[in-house]
TIKOL-606617 format. One record per residue (C-alpha): x, y negated, z negated. Coordinates in steps of 0.25 Angstrom, whole numbers, plus 5000, padded with zeros to 4 digits. Last residue first. Example, Ala and Ser with C-alpha at 12.3 -4.5 7.8 and 13.67 -1.06 7.14 Angstrom:
BEGIN
[atom [5055,5004,4971]]
[atom [5049,5018,4969]]
***
This chain:
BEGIN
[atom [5381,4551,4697]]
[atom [5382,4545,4685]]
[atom [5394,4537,4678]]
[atom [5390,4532,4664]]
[atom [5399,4520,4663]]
[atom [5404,4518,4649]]
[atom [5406,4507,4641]]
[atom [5412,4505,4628]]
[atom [5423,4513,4631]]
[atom [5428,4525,4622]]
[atom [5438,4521,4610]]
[atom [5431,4531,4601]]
[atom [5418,4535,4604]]
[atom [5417,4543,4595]]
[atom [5420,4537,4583]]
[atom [5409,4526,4590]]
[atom [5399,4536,4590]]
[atom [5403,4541,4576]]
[atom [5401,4525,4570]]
[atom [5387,4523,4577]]
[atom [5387,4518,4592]]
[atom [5379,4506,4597]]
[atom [5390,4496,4592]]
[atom [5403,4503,4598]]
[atom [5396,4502,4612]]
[atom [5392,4515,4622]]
[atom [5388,4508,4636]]
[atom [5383,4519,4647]]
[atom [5381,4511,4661]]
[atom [5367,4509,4665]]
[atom [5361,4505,4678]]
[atom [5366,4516,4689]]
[atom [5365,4529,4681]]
[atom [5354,4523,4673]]
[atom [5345,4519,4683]]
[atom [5335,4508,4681]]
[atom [5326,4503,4691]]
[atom [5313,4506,4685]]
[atom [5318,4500,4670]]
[atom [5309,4502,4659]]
[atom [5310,4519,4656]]
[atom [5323,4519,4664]]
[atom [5329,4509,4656]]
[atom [5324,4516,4642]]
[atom [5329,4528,4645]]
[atom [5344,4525,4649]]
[atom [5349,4514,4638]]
[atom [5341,4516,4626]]
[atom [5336,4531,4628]]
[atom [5349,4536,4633]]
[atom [5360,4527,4626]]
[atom [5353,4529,4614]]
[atom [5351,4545,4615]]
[atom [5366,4544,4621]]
[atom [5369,4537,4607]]
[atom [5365,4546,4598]]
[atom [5367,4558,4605]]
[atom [5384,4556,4607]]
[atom [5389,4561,4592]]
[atom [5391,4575,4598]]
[atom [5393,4572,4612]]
[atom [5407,4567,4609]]
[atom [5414,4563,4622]]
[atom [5420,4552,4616]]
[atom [5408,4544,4612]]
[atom [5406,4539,4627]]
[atom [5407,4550,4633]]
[atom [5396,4555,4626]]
[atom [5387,4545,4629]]
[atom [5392,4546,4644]]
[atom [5391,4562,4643]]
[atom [5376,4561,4637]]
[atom [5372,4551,4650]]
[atom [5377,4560,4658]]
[atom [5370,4569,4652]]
[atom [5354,4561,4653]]
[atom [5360,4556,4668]]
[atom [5360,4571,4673]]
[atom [5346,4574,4665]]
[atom [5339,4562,4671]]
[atom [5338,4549,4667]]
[atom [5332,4543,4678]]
[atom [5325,4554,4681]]
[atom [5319,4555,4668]]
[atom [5316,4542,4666]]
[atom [5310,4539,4680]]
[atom [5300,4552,4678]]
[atom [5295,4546,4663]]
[atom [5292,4530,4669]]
[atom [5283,4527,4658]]
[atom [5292,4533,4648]]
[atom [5286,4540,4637]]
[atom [5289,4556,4643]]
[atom [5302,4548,4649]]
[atom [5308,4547,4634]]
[atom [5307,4561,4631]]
[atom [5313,4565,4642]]
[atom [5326,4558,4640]]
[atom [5327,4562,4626]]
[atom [5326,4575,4628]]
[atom [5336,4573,4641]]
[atom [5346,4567,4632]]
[atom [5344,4578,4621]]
[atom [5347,4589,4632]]
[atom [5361,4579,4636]]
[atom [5365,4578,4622]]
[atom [5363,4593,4621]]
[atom [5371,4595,4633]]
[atom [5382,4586,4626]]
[atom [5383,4593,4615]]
[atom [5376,4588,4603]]
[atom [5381,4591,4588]]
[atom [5381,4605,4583]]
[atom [5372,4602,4572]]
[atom [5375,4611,4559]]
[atom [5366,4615,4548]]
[atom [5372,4617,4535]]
[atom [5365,4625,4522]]
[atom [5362,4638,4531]]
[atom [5347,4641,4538]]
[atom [5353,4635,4552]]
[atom [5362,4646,4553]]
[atom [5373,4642,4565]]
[atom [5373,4654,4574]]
[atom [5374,4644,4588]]
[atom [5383,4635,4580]]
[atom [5394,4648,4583]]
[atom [5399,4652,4568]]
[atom [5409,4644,4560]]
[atom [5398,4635,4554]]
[atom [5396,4642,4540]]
[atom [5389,4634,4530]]
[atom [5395,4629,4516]]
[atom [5385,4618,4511]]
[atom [5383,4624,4497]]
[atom [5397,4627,4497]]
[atom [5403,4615,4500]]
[atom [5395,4608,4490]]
[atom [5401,4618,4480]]
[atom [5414,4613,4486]]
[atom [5413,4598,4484]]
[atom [5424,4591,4495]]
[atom [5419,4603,4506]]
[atom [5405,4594,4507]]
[atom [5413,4581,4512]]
[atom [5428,4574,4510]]
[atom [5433,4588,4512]]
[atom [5426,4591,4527]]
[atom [5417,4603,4530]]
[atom [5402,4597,4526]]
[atom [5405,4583,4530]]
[atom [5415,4585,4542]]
[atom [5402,4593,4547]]
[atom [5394,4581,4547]]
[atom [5383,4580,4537]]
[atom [5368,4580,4536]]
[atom [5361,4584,4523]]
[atom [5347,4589,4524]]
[atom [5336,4594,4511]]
[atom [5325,4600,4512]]
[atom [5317,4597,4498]]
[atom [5303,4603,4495]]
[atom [5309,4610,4480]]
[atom [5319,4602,4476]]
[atom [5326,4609,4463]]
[atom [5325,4622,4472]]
[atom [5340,4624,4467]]
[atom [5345,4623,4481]]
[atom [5340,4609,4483]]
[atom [5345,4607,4469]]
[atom [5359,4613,4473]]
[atom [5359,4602,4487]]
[atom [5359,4591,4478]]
[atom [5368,4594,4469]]
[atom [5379,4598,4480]]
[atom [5374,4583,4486]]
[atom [5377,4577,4474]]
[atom [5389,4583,4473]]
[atom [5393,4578,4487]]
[atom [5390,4563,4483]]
[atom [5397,4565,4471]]
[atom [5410,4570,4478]]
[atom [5408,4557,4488]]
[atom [5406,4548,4478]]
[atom [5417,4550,4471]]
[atom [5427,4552,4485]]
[atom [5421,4538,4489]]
[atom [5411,4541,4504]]
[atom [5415,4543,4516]]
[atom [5413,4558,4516]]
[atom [5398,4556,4508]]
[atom [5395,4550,4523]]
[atom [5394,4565,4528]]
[atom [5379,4565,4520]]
[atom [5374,4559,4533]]
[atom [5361,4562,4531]]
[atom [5354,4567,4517]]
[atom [5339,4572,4524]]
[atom [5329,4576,4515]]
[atom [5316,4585,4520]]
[atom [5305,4583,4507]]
[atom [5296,4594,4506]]
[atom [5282,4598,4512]]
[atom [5274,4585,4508]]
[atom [5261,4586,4501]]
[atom [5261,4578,4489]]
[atom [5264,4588,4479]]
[atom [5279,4591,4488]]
[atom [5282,4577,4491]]
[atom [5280,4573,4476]]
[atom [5288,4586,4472]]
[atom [5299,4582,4481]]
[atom [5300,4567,4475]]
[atom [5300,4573,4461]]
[atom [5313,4582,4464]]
[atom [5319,4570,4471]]
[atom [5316,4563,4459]]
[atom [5323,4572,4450]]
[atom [5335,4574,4459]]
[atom [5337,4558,4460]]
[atom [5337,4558,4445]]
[atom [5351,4562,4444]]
[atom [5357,4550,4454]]
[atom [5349,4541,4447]]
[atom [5335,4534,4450]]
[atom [5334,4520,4442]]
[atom [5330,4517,4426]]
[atom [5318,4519,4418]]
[atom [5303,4526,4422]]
[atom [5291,4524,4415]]
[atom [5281,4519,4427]]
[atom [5280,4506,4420]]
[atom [5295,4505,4416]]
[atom [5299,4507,4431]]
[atom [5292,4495,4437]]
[atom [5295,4486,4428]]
[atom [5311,4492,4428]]
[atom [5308,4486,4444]]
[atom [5315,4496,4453]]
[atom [5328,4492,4455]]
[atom [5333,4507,4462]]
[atom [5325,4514,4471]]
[atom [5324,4530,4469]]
[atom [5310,4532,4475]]
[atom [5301,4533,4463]]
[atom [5308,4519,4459]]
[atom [5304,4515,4471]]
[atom [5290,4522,4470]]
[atom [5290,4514,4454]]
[atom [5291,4501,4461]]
[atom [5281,4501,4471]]
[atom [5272,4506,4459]]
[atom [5275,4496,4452]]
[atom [5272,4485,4463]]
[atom [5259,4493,4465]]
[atom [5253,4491,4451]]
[atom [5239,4497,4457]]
[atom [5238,4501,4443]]
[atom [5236,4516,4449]]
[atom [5249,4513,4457]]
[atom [5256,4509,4444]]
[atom [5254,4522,4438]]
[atom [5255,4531,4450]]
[atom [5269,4523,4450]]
[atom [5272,4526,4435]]
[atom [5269,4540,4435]]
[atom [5277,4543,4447]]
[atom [5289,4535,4441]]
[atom [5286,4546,4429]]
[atom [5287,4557,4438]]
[atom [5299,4552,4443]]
[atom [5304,4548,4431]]
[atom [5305,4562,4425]]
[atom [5316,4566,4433]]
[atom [5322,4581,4432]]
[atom [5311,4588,4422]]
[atom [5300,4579,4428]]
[atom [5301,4583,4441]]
[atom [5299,4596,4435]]
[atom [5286,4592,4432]]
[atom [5284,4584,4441]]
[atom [5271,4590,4447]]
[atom [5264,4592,4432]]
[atom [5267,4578,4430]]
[atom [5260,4573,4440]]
[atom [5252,4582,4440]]
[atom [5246,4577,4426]]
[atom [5247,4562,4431]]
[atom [5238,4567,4442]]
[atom [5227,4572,4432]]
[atom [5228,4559,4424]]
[atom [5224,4552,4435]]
[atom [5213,4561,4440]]
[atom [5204,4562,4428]]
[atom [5195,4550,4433]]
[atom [5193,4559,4444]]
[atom [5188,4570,4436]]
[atom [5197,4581,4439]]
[atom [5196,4595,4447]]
[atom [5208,4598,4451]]
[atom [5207,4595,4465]]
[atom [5206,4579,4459]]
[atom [5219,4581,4452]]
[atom [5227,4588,4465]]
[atom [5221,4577,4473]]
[atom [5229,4566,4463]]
[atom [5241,4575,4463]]
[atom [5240,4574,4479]]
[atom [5238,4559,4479]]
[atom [5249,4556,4470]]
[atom [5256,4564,4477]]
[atom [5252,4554,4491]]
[atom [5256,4543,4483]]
[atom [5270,4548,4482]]
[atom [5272,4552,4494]]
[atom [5266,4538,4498]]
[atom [5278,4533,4489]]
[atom [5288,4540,4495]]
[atom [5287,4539,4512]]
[atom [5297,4528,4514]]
[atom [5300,4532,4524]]
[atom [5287,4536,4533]]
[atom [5275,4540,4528]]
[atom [5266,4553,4534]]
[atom [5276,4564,4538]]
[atom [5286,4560,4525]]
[atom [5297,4550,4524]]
[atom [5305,4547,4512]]
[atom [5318,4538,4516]]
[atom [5317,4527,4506]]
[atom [5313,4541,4496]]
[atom [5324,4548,4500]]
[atom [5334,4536,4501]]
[atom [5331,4534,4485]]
[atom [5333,4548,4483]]
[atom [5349,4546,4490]]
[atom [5350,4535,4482]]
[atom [5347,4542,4470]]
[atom [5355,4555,4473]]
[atom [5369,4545,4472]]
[atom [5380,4554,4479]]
[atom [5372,4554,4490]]
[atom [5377,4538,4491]]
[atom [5362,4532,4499]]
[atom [5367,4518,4502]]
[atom [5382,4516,4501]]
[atom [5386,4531,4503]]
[atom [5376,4534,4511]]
[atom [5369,4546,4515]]
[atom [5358,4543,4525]]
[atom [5343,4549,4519]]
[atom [5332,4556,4528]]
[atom [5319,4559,4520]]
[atom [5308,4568,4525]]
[atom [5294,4572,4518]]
[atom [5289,4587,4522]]
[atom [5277,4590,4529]]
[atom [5282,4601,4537]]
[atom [5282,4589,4550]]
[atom [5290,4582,4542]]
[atom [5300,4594,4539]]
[atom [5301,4595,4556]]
[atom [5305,4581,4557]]
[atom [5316,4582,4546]]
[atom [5322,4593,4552]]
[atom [5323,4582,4567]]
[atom [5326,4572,4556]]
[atom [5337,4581,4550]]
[atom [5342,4585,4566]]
[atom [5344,4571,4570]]
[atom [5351,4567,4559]]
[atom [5362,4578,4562]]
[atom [5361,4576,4575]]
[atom [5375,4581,4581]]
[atom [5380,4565,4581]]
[atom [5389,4565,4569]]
[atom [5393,4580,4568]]
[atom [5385,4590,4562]]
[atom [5380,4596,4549]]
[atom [5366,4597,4542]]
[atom [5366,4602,4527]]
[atom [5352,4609,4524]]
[atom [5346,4610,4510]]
[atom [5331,4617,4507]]
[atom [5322,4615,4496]]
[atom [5312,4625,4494]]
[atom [5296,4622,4490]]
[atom [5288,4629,4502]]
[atom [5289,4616,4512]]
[atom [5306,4618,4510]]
[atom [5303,4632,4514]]
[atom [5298,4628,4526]]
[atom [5309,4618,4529]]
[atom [5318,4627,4528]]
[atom [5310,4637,4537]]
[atom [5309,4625,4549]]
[atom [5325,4625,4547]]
[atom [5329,4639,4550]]
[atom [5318,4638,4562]]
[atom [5321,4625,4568]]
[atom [5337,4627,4567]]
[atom [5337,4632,4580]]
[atom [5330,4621,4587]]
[atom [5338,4610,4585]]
[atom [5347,4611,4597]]
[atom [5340,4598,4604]]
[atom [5327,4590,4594]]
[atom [5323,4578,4602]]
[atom [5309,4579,4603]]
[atom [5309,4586,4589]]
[atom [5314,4574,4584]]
[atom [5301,4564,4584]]
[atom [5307,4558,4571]]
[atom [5317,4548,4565]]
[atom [5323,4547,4580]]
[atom [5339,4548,4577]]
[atom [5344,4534,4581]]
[atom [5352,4528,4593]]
[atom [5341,4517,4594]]
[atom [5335,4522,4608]]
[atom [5335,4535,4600]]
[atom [5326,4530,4591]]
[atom [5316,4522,4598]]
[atom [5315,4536,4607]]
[atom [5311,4544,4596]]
[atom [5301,4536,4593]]
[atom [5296,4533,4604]]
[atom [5295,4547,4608]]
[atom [5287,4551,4594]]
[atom [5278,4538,4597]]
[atom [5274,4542,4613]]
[atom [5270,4556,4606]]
[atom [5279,4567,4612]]
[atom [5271,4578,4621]]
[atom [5277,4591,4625]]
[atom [5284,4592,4613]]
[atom [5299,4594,4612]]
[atom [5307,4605,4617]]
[atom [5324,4601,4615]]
[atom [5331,4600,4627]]
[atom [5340,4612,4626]]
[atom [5356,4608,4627]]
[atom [5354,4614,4614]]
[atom [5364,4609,4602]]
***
């Protein structure tokens, strides 16, 4: 990546840095204000804006995200799904599981859609007010039209059906599930319609009370999630909302899972990625993350060949001319100068809230800032890729935060660089190997 610091606005909200900063000092990707952290990402910008543009004008788009464990990969699709939000679009981020969402089981991954459904006004999870707010819209729609108000509920059910249409054709209970709750909401039977919104968003055990009044039988399958899908996009679309940016992380773990369920998994995924090819999900962007042992290794994408194919990218060129319109986006990791100019980023934006801003920066100044990045990486076996994690926790939790509340403190003289088992995740600890548990970071 850049060793350039990356340009971030000239004045930051004091929420947007808190924000930020509460996550970092957590060891977590900040959920949003990325831009102000953004290193190396600028080339893709362009390449990336026009997808998402085409995606507001009723395309689909599919993009595959490689890199290593630590290069950012969930830090890029939340900086992408940061810039769809501001486009208008809703965003989703969903964990690939084997045990909680299986990829090979659609309806689960729907389900974590819905749970996870945010737009630029509502927060996770953002369904049921997309749903109300359609409502709205098609009841607007009936009143520009020109009809006596009393006339205005049977005109919406008219849309209704008119806007699902081809909805319809693939899964009819999901216009029927709409139905049932406008129904239920207009007898101010609210437990019903609670019910029928879960149904609505995949949820198993919904109560067969609930489900024989608004006309609908049985739980999501596997086949059906495609149909509601279908209808949840064209909700989106008729209430206002650009698209929907969907993000399938760590798609890697299907290499861990049963060899059956594994091969479904991965033809599931081939599936899914010919409907977004086919136009069938007009609104949709669509992300995949993976590891490069994922897209190249046996036991992942090359183990179902057509799904090879679509994937099949050519990364044998100088990352400099990577093409950041084909199917696979590669993330170079983070070297250490790019470790180093994030560290500064970081660094500064946390003295432009501090109260004592002149003693944070030259308390940590730029020479302690690297040293700092070669300790953490040190630490993890030399390995800078998988080191941003924990030297923006170490950094913010341990270094900023003492100088921003303690006068006196110094870290060169005060604080000794600790890097324990139980802080780390699963590839920081691989990577650290036998390396000690303490580490004195030797300054001049």
């Amino acid at each position: 990546m850049s060793i350039e610091q990356p340009k971030r606005p000239t004045s930051v909200s004091a929420a947007r840095r808190r924000d930020v900063i509460d996550a970092l000092r957590r060891g977590a990707v900040p959920e949003s204000g990325l831009d102000l952290l953004a290193t190396g990402l600028d080339r893709f910008e362009a390449a990336l804006d026009a997808e998402l543009d085409a995606v507001c004008s009723g395309s689909s788009v599919f993009k595959a995200v490689r890199g290593e464990y630590g290069s950012g990969k969930t830090f890029f699709t939340r900086w992408l799904g940061e810039r769809a939000k501001r486009r208008g679009f809703a965003v989703a981020e969903i964990q690939i599981s084997e045990t909680e969402t299986p990829l090979h089981k659609l309806e689960t991954v729907y389900r974590r859609l819905t749970e996870r459904l945010a737009t630029p006004g509502f927060p996770p999870s953002a369904l049921r007010p997309v749903v109300d707010a359609w409502f709205y819209a098609l009841e607007e729609d009936a009143l520009a039209s020109g009809v006596a108000e009393e006339e205005v509920p049977a005109t919406v059910d008219r849309l209704t059906e008119e806007r699902l249409t081809e909805v319809s054709r693939h899964a009819p209970s999901f216009a029927a599930a709409l139905r049932g709750y406008r129904k239920a909401q207009g007898e101010g039977d609210e437990a019903s319609a609670s019910a029928v919104m879960a149904w609505l968003g995949g949820q198993p055990h919904v109560a067969a009370s609930a489900r024989r009044a608004a006309g609908v039988r049985g739980n999501l399958d596997h086949f059906g999630a495609f149909g509601f899908l279908q209808g949840l996009l064209t909700v989106l679309r008729d209430s206002g909302h650009a698209g929907l940016f969907l993000v399938l992380d760590e798609v890697e773990t299907l290499q861990r899972v049963r060899s059956d369920a594994r091969d479904k998994a991965l033809n599931a995924l081939r599936q899914l990625i010919d409907e977004v090819h086919s136009g069938r999900f007009p609104g949709l962007y669509l992300v995949i993350t993976g590891t490069p042992a994922f897209y190249d290794g046996q036991q992942g994408v090359q183990r179902l060949a057509p799904l090879a194919q679509r994937l099949a990218t050519d990364f044998t060129t100088d990352p400099r001319f990577d093409n950041p319109r084909a199917v696979q986006l590669r993330l170079p990791g983070f070297t250490l100068d790019s470790l180093v100019a994030l560290g500064l980023t970081i660094r500064d934006l946390y003295a432009s809230g501090s109260v004592a801003p002149e003693r944070v920066v030259a308390s940590a100044d730029d020479a302690y800032v690297s040293d700092l990045a070669r300790a953490v990486g040190g630490a993890l076996g030399g390995r800078v890729g998988v080191a941003p994690r924990l030297f923006l926790k170490k950094l913010v939790g341990d270094v900023l935060d003492r100088i921003d509340q303690f006068e006196d403190f110094d870290p060169r003289r005060h604080y000794a660089l600790t890097v324990n088992a139980s802080e780390m995740s699963e590839v920081e600890r691989n990577a650290a190997a036998s390396s000690a548990d303490e580490i004195d970071l030797e300054l001049p």
